[in-house]
N, C-alpha and C positions, 0 to 999 in steps of 0.2 A: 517482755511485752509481746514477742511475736508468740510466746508457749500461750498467753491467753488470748489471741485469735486465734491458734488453732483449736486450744481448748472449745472456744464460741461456735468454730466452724464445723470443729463435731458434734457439737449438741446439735445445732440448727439442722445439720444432714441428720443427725438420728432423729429430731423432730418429723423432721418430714418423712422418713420412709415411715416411720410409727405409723402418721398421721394419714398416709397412703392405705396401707396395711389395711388398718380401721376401716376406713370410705370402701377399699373394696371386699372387706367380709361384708359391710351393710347393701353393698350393691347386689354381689354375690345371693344373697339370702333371699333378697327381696326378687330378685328374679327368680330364684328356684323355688317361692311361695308361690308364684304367679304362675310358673309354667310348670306345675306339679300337680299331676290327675289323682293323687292320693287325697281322699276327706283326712280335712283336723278332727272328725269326729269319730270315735273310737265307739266299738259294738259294746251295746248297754245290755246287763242280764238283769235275770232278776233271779234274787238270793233263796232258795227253800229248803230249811229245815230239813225235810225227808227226801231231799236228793243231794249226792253229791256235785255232780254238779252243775254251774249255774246252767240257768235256763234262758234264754232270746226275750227281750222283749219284744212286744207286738208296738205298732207303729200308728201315729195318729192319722196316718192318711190310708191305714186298712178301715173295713167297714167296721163300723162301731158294734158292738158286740153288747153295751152298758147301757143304761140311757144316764148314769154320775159317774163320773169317776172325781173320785177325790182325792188330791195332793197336798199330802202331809211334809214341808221339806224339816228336819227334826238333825239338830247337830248339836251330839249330849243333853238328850232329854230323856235321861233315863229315870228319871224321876217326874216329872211331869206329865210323861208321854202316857201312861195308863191311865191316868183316870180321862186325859183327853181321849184316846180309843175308851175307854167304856162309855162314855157318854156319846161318842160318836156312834158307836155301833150299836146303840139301845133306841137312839133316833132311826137310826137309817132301818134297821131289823124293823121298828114296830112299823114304820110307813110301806116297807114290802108287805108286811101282813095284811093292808087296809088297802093297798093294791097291789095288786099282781102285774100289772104293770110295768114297776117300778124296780129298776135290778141296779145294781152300786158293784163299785169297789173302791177300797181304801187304799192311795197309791204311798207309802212312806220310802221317801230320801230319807237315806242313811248319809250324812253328808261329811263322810269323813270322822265321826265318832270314836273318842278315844273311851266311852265309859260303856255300858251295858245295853244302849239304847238297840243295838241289834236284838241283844237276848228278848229283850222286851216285845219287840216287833216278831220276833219270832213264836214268842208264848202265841200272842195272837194269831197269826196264822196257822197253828196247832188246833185253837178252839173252833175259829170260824174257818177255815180251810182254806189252801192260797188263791180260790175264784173269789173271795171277797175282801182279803188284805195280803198286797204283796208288798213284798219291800226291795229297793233298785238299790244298792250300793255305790257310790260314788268312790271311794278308795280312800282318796286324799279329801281333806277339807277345801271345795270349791266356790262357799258362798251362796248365800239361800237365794239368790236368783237363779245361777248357774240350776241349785237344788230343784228351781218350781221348772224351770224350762226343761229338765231331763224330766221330771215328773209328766209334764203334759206330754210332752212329746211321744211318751209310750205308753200313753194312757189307752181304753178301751171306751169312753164314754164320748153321747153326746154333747153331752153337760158339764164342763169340768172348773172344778173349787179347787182352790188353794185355802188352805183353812193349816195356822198355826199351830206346831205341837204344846203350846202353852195354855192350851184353851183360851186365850184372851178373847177370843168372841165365838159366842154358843152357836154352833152347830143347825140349831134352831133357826136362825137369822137367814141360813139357805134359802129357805122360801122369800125373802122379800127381793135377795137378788136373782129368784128365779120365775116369779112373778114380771119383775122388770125386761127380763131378756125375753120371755113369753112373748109379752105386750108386744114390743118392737119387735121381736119376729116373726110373731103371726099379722101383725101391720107389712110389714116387707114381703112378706110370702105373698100376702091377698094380692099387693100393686104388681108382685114379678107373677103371676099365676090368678087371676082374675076366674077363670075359670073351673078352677079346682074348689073340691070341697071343705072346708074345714077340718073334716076327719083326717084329710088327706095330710096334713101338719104335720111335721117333725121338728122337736126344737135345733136337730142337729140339721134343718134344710135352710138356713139364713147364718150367717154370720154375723154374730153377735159378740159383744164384748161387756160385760156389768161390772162396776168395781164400788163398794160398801162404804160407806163412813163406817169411821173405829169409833165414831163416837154413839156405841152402842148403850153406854150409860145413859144418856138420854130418851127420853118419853119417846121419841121414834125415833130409829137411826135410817140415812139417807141412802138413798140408791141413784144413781145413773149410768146409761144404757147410751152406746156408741153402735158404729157397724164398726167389726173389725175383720182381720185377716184371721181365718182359723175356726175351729168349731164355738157353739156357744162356750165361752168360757167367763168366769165368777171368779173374783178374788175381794177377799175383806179381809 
């Protein structure tokens, strides 16, 4: 009888110091997240074919350089992902032609890709050269939010789309959620800037936010337009 209370009474002291143990590695942690001047965020490159190696991305809070930048986030699309760039880049090419204006780039997440979708992404940057399609590598599989927020975040545009590597909605459809951020941006400018001309617009001088209905199969698909944090940015 008295072998199993001491049995009892060493578990319950191994309980507890365990149980100690635990509490202050999670004490431990959380204070050295808190009072640690290092960023969680890790320097993003971008991948190019004809250099070895990678190269800096540029940062959404340098001056825009774009007036589109478009965010591809693409995790094993190595089969889909071409015909989505060629329709993407026969859209955007013929609208630079009709204005001059008008300047792009195609941002694709690599998001951790086990199949060819780099290879792919790099054919293109071959044909059209890496100021109009770059591709960010993410390493590991991080998830196509993680994918669109490294996208925007080192984008070059005023104007930035997240548009899927599956083609599920045309390329095309741009204009209606860029029409929408328009409207309410050049509304917001005139009330912050009364005495500015029109010419004077930039869509990247208001903050704006559009997000699409997917339900693009229908006779017209929807759009609405918020104020947000960040430059104009599009997603459908």
């Amino acid at each position: 009888m008295e072998f199993l209370v001491t049995v009892a009474e060493f578990s319950l002291w191994l309980l507890l110091i365990v149980l100690f143990g635990f509490l202050s590695v999670v004490v431990f942690e959380a204070w050295r997240r808190r009072h640690s001047n290092v960023s969680v965020e890790t320097v993003t490159t971008l991948d190019d074919p004809k250099s070895i190696k990678p190269i800096p991305c540029p940062h959404i809070t340098d001056p825009a350089e774009k007036y589109l930048s478009l965010i591809v986030p693409a995790y094993n699309e190595e089969l889909r992902l071409p015909a989505a760039l060629e329709e993407t880049m026969d859209y955007l090419q013929d609208r630079a032609s009709r204005d001059k204006s008008f300047s792009f780039e195609v941002v694709i997440v690599d998001d951790g890709s086990v199949d060819g979708t780099k290879r792919v992404a790099f054919d293109f940057i071959r044909k059209y050269t890496i100021d109009n399609i770059r591709v960010i590598p993410l390493g590991k599989n991080q998830g196509k939010g993680e994918a669109i927020r490294k996208g925007m975040l080192h984008s070059r545009g005023q104007l930035l789309l997240m548009l899927d590597a599956d083609g599920a909605t045309k390329v095309t459809d741009l204009e209606k959620l860029e029409n929408q951020i328009n409207a309410v941006a050049r509304e917001e400018y005139s009330i912050r800037n009364p005495a500015s001309k029109d010419m004077d617009f930039k869509i990247g001088d208001v903050q704006v936010s559009a997000f699409g209905s997917r339900a693009h199969l229908e006779e017209k698909a929807l759009a609405t337009s918020f104020n947000f944090r960040g430059n104009g940015i599009a997603t459908f």
